[in-house]
C-alpha positions in Angstrom: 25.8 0.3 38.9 27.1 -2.0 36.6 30.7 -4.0 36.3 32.6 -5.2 33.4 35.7 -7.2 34.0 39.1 -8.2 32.3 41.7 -10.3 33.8 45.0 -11.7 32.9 47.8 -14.2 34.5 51.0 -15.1 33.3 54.0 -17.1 34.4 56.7 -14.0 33.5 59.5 -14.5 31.5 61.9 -16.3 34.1 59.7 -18.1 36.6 59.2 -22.1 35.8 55.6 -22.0 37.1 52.5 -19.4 37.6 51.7 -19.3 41.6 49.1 -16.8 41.3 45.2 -17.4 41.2 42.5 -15.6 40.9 38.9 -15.8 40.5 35.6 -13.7 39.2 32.1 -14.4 40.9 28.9 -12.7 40.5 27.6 -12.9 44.0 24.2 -11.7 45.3 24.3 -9.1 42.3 27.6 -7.8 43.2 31.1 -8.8 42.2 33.5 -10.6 43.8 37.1 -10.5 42.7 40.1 -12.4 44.6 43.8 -12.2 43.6 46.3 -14.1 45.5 50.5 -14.6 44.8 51.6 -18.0 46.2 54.8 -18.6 47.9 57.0 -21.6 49.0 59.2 -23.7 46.5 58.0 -27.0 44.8 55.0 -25.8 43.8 53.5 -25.2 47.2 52.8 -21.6 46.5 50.3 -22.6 43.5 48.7 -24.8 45.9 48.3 -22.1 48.6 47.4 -19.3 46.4 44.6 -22.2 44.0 43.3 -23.4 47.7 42.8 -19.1 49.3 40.9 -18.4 45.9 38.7 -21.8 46.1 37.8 -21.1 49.9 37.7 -17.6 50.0 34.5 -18.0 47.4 32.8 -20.4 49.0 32.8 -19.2 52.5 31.9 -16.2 51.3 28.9 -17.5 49.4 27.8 -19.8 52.2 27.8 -16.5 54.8 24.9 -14.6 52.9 23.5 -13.2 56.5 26.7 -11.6 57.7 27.7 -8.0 56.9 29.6 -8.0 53.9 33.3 -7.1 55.4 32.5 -9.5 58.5 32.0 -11.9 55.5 35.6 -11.1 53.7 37.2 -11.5 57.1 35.6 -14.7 57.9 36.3 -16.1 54.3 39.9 -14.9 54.8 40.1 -16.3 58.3 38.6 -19.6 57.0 41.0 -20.0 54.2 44.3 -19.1 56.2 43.4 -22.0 59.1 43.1 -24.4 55.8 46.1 -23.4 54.5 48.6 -23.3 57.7 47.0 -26.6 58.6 48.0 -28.2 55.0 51.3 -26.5 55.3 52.2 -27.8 58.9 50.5 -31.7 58.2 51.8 -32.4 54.8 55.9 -32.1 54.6 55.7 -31.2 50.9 53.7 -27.9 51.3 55.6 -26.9 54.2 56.1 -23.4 54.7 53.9 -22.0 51.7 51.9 -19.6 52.3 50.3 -16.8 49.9 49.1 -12.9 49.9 45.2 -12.2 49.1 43.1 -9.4 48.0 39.2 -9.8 48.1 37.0 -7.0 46.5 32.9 -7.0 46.4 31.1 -4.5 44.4 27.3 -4.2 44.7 25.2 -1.2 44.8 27.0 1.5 45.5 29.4 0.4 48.0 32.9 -1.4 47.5 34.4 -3.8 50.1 38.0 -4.9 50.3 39.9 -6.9 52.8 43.8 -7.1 52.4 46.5 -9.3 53.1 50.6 -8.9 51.8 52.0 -7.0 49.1 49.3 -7.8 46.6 47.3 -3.9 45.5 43.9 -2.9 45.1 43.4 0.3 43.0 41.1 2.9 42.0 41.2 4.9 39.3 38.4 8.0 40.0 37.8 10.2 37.3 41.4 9.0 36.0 43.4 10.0 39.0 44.9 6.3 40.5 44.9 6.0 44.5 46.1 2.9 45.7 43.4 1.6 48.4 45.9 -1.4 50.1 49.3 -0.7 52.3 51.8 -3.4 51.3 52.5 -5.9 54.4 56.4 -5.8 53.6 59.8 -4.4 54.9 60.0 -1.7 52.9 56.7 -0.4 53.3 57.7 -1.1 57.2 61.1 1.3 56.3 59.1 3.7 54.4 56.8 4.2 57.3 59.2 4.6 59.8 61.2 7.6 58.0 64.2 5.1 57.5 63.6 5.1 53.0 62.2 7.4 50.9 59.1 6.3 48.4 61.8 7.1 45.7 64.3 4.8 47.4 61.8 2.2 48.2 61.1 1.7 44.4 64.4 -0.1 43.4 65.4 -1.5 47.1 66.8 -4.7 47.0 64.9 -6.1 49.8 61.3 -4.6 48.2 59.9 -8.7 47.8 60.4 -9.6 51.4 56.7 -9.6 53.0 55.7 -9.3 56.7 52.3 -11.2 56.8 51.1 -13.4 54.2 47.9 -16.0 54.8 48.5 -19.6 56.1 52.2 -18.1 57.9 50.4 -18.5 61.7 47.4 -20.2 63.0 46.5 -16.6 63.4 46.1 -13.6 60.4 46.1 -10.1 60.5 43.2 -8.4 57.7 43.3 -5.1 56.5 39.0 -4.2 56.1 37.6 -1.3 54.5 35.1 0.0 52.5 34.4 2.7 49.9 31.3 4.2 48.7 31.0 5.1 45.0 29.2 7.8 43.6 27.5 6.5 40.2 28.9 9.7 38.5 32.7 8.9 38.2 34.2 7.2 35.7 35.5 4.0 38.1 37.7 1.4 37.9 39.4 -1.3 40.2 42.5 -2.5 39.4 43.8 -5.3 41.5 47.2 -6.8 40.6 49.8 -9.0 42.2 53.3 -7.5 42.4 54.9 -9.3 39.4 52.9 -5.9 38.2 54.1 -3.2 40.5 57.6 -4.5 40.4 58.2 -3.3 37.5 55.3 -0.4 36.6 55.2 2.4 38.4 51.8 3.8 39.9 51.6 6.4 36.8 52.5 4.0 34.7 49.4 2.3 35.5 47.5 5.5 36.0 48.3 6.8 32.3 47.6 3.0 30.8 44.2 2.5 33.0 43.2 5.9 31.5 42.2 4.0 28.0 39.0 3.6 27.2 38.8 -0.1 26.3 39.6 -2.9 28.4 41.0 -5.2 26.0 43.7 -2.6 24.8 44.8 -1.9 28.9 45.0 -5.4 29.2 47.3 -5.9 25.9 49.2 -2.4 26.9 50.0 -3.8 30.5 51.1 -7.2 29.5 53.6 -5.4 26.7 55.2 -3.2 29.1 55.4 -6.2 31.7 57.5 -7.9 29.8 59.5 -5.4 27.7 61.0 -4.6 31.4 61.4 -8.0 31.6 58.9 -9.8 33.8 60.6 -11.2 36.3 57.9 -12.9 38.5 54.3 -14.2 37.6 52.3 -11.0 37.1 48.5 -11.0 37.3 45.7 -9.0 37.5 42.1 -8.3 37.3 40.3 -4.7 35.7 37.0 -3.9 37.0 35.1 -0.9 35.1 32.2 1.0 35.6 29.4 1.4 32.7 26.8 3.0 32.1 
């Protein structure tokens, strides 16, 4: 199978800086995608979220004998003792810390590993299932039978994460993996929450429906920011062909 891929990141329309990163990498004849959302004032967050990205590839790349979700996990792993140990030596980049998601498509087999409130999609056949659990406290609430999904949607407390990379010396890793069959129409959509703040999942269902990248891409960015953008919003498509 083969991959085409758009991407987009912007600062918003009220943030003073972008702390998101990403980056695209063909890898060993797959593709390897990795979206991250920074946090921690001063810039720090754009450090954290520049230095996951940047780590998370090369590890990965370096580990070409490994299983391919031990080699998410160690890249992950990797990149959240770097950034915990910047954050804890250097007084300026105390305290920041950043979410990550990691995707790798080869063959017919996708791999994710999963860290915050950051989302990995799929859209299958144009039905939109959302493949990550956010690390947060409303997810937390939601689970526990304390909020409704409806309620959750506008809760004032939805940005508040419970695990984010370079937080503890230690990091907790969602892993899992999906096979694909090469009949659907498939497409990943992984996004940072500057999206899903304020687009709802069939909002992005009925917009990841189109046909052409390039018009999704202008079609999310629109609706981002007619509802006002609040935070940096970015995110990557990833689509089947032929």
């Amino acid at each position: 199978m083969q991959y085409l891929h758009i991407s987009l990141s912007k600062i918003g329309l009220k943030r003073l800086d972008n702390e998101d990163a990403f980056g695209i990498y063909n890898v060993e004849d797959g593709l390897l995608a990795i979206v991250c959302d920074g946090l921690g004032g001063n810039k720090a967050g754009e450090v954290a979220s520049q230095l996951t990205v940047k780590t998370i590839e090369e590890v990965f790349r370096q580990n070409s004998s490994m299983e391919y979700l031990e080699r998410i996990k160690l890249s992950i792993v990797e990149a959240n003792r770097i950034v915990h140990e910047k954050s804890s030596n250097e007084l300026e980049l105390n305290g920041m810390a950043t979410t990550v998601e990691v995707l790798f498509i080869k063959d017919d087999t996708a791999y994710w590993g999963h860290v915050g409130d950051s989302r990995i999609y799929n859209l299958k056949n144009g039905k939109l299932k959302q493949l990550t659990k956010d690390h947060s406290l409303v997810q937390k609430l939601v689970d526990e039978g304390y909020l409704t999904l409806k309620e959750a949607e506008n809760h004032p407390n939805k940005n508040i994460i419970m695990r984010a990379l370079g937080d503890s010396h230690t990091i907790d890793i969602d892993l899992s993996k999906q096979k694909l069959n090469s009949k659907d129409e498939t497409k990943f959509f992984i996004c940072t929450d500057g999206v899903t703040s304020v687009l709802s999942d069939s909002d992005i269902q009925d917009i990841l429906k189109n046909k052409h990248s390039e018009l999704i891409s202008q079609r999310l960015s629109e609706l981002i920011e007619e509802r006002g953008a609040p935070d940096n919003y970015t995110f990557v498509l990833i689509t089947k062909t032929d």
